[in-house]
N, C-alpha and C positions, 0 to 999 in steps of 0.2 A: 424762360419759365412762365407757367401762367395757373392760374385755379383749376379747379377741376369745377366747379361754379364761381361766379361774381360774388365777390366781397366787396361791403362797404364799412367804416370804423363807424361806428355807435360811440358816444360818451356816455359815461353816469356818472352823476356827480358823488364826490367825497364832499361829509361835512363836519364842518368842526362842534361837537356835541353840545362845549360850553358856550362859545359865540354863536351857536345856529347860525354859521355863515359856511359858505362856498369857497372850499378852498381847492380845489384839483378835479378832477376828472380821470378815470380808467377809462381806457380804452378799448372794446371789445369787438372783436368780427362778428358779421354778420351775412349769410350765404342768402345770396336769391334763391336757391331751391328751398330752403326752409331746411334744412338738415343742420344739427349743431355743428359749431365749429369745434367741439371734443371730437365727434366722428370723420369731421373730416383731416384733423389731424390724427388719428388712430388708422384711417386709408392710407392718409402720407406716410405714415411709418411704413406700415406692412410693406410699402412703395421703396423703400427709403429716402423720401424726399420730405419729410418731416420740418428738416429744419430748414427748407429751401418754402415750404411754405410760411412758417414761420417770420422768416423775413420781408418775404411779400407782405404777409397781414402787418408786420410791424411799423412797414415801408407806407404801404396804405396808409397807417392812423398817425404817421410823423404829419403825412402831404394834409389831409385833415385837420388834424388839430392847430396847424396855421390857420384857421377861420376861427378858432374859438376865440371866447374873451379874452383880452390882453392877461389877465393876471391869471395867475390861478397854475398850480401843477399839472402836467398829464403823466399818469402812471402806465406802461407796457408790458404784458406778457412775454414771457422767455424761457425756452429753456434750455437749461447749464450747456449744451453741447452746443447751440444756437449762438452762443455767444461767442464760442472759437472762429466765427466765419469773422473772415477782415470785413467785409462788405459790413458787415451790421453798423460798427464803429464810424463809419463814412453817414451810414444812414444817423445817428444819433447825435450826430455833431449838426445835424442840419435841425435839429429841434431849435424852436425860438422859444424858450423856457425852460423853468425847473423838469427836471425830467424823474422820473423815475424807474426800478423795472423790478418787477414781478417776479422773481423765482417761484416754475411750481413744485406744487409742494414733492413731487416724487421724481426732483431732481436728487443723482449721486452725491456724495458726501466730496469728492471729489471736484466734481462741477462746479460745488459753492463756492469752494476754497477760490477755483477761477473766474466765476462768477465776479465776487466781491473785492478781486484784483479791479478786475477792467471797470465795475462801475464805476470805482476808484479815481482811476486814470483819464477816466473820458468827463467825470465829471457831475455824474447823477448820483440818485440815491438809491439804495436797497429795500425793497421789500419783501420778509416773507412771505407768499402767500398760503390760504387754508395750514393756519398754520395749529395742530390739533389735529392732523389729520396725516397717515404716511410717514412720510419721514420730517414731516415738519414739527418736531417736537423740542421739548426745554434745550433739548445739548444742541442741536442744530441753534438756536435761535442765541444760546451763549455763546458757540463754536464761532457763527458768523457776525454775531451784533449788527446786524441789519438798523436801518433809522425807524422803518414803519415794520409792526407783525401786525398781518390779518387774522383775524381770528375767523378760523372756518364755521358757515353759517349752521352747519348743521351741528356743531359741539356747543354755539350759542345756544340753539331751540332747545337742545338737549339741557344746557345748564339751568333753564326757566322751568323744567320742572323736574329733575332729575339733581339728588345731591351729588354720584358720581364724576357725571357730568360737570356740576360746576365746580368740585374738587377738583376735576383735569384740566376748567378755565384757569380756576385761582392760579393752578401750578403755572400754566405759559402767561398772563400778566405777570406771577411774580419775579418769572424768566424775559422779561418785556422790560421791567421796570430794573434789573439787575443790570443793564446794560445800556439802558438810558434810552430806550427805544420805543417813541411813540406808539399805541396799541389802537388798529381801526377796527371795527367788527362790521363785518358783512352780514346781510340776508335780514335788516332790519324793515317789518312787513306793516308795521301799524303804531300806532302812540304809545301803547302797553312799553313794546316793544323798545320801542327809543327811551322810553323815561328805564328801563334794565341798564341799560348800556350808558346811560348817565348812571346810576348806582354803584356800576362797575368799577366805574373812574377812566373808563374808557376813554381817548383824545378823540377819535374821530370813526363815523360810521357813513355806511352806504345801503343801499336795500330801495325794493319798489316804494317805500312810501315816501321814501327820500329822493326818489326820481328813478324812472327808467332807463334804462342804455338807449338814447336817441341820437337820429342821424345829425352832424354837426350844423346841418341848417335848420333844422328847429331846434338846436337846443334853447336858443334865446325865449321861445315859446313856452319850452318844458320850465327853463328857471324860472320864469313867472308866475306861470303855475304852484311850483313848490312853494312862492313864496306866501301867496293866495291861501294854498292850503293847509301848509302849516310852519309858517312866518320862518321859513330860511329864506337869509339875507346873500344877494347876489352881486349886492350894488356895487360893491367893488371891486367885480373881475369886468 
């Protein structure tokens, strides 16, 4: 198997809202032709090789995330059908750390059910992601009791100024906290921004102002940076 362009994993860091410290990292592709890696997995489907890409990029940011900081979680993209290949489980076992994985959100109801066997089994933890969005809604997130729900960036933006909006956050935190399930919120852009998502009661967020998806050898430059600019603490990964 191979790409149809070079991939390389990107990290961003997760941070923990109340300690402003660094606690994990997601994992993202990243194509040298500059095309998203949505479009290039929407090619892989019509392909049917979807979940063979899949693997590859997830395979990619295992062999990477061995140069990050000792401590700290990395969380992976997946999806439900992704997770039926035996190969994956070989690949996840070779993680040197907390692991995590990403369901997206317009995985089958189905899927999850298998999904949240095998994280199970192999050992990591569940996250739903853009969850507010699709099929990632309150019954998904009591169905499966995942550890971490991401709250999808654009139902955040919408809750800062939109009451509907933040009536559909309150409902998936109150679906988050029903089940004992830590709540991250993505797409956090500026200070406004982050003191929201402290309000919230939110455990942990991510977003550009919280750092970038950077390549694993500069991330050690990107955390200092963060730290500089808006005192997230790194020292102990």
């Amino acid at each position: 198997m191979s790409f149809t362009a070079n991939a390389q994993a990107h990290f961003q860091p997760i941070i923990d809202v109340r300690r402003m410290h660094v606690v994990g990292f997601e994992a993202l592709a990243r194509f040298d032709d500059g095309v998203s890696p949505l479009e290039h997995l929407r090619v892989a489907e019509e392909k049917g090789r979807r979940e063979h890409l899949e693997l590859q990029l997830i395979e990619a940011a295992v062999d990477a995330a061995a140069s990050l900081p000792a401590e700290g979680f990395v969380t992976l993209n997946a999806s439900g059908r992704t997770m039926s290949f035996p190969e994956l489980a070989d690949v996840l076992r070779r993680v040197d750390r907390s692991w995590g994985l990403e369901l997206f959100e317009g995985a089958e109801p189905g899927e999850c059910l298998a999904v949240r066997d095998q994280v199970d089994q192999l050992g990591g933890f569940l996250l739903i992601d853009d969850a507010g969005a699709g099929f990632a809604d309150e019954k998904r997130i009591r169905d499966l009791r995942p550890d971490i729900v991401k709250i999808d960036r654009a139902l955040f933006w919408r809750s800062l100024t939109e009451a509907d909006g933040r009536h559909q956050l309150d409902r998936i935190l109150e679906a988050a906290r029903d089940v004992e399930a830590r709540t991250l919120v993505e797409g956090v852009e500026d200070a406004t921004q982050l003191d929201a998502v402290r309000e919230l009661g939110a455990d942990l967020a991510q977003g550009y102002h919280l750092g970038r998806p950077t390549a694993v050898d500069r991330v050690a430059e990107m955390l200092a940076d963060l730290q500089r600019r808006v005192g997230v603490d790194a020292s102990g990964l």
